[in-house]
C-alpha positions in Angstrom: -3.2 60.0 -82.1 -4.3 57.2 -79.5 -8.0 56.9 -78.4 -7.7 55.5 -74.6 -10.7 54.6 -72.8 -10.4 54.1 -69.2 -6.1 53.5 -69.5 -7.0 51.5 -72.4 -5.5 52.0 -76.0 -8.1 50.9 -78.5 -6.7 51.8 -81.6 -4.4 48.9 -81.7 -3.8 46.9 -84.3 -3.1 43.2 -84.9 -1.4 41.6 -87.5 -1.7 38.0 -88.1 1.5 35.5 -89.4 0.8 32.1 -90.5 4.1 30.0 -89.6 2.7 27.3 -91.1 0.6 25.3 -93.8 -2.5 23.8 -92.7 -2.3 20.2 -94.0 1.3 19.5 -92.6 1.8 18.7 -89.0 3.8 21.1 -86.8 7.7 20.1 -86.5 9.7 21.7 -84.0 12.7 24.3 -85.1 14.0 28.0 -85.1 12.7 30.3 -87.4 9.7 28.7 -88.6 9.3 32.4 -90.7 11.4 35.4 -90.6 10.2 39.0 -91.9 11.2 42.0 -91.3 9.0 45.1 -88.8 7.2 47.6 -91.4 8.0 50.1 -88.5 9.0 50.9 -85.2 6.2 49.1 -82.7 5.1 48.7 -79.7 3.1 45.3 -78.3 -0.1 46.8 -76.6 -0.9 42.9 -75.1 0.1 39.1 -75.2 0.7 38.1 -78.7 -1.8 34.3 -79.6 -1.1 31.6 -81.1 -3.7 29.3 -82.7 -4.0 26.1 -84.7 -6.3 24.8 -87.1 -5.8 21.5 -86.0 -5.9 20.7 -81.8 -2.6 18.7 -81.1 -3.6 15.3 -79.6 -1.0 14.9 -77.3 1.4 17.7 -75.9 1.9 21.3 -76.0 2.5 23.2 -79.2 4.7 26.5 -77.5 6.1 29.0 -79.5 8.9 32.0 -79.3 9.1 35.0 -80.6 12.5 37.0 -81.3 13.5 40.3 -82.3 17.1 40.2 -83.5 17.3 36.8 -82.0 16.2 37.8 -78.3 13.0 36.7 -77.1 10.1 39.3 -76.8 8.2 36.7 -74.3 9.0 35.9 -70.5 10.3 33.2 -69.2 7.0 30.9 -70.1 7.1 30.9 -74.0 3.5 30.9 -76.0 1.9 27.7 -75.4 -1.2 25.8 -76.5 -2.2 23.0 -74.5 -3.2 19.9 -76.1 -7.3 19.5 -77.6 -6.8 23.1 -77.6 -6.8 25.3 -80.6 -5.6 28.6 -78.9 -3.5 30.1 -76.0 -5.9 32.2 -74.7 -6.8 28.8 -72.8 -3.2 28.2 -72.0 -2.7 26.3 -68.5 0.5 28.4 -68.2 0.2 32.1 -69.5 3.7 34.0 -70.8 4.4 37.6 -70.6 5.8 40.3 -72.6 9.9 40.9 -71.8 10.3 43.3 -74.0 6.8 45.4 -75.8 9.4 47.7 -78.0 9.7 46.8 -81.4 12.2 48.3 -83.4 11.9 49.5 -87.3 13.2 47.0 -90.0 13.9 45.1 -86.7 14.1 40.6 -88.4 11.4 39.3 -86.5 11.5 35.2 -86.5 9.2 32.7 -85.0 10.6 29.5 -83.2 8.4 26.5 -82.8 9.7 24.9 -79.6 7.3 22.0 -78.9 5.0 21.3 -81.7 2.5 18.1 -79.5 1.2 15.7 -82.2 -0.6 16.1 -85.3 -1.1 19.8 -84.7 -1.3 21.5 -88.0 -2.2 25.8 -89.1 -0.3 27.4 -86.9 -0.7 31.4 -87.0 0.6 34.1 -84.5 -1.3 37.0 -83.8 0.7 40.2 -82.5 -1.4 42.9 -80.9 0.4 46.6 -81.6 0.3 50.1 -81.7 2.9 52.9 -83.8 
């Protein structure tokens, strides 16, 4: 049962993925971390992304995939640089697809990862 109030769901829930240490700086590359959906899903909002440590110089942006097709828009998850999350992101990204399936492999791309930025963890907003 959902609790909405005014349109809003507020019974979502987030779970949080850590695609990497947070000693070792970022390095660019496809499938940072791959696990599997614990159940069918559905994205109620833009996923985050946030660091531990600000990258100095450049964007760290990110992709998510379901079955190897991206779940963002055009404009992939990005953190600008002396930032430590994309809420603050000079470019926002949207959801393509909100639908995730059950067991669907779920993998994390790190397509830009600036300089120096280390503890990266996604955070993906969802419902049942």
């Amino acid at each position: 049962t959902s609790l909405t109030v005014s349109g809003t769901d507020v019974l979502s829930t987030v779970m949080i993925i850590a695609v990497s240490d947070e000693t070792t700086a970022l390095t660019t590359g496809v499938s940072k971390i791959t696990f599997r959906a614990p159940f069918a899903m559905t994205l109620t909002q833009i996923p985050r992304a946030s660091v531990a440590t600000a990258s100095t110089s450049g964007l760290v942006t990110v992709d998510i995939n379901e079955a190897g097709t991206s779940v963002l828009g055009a404009n992939k998850l990005s953190i600008d640089a002396n930032e430590k999350t994309s809420t603050t992101a000079a470019t926002a990204t949207t959801l393509a697809d909100s639908t995730i399936a059950d067991d669907a492999e779920i993998t994390i791309d790190i397509d830009a990862a600036g300089t120096g930025a280390k503890g990266l963890k996604v955070h993906l907003y969802y419902k049942r």
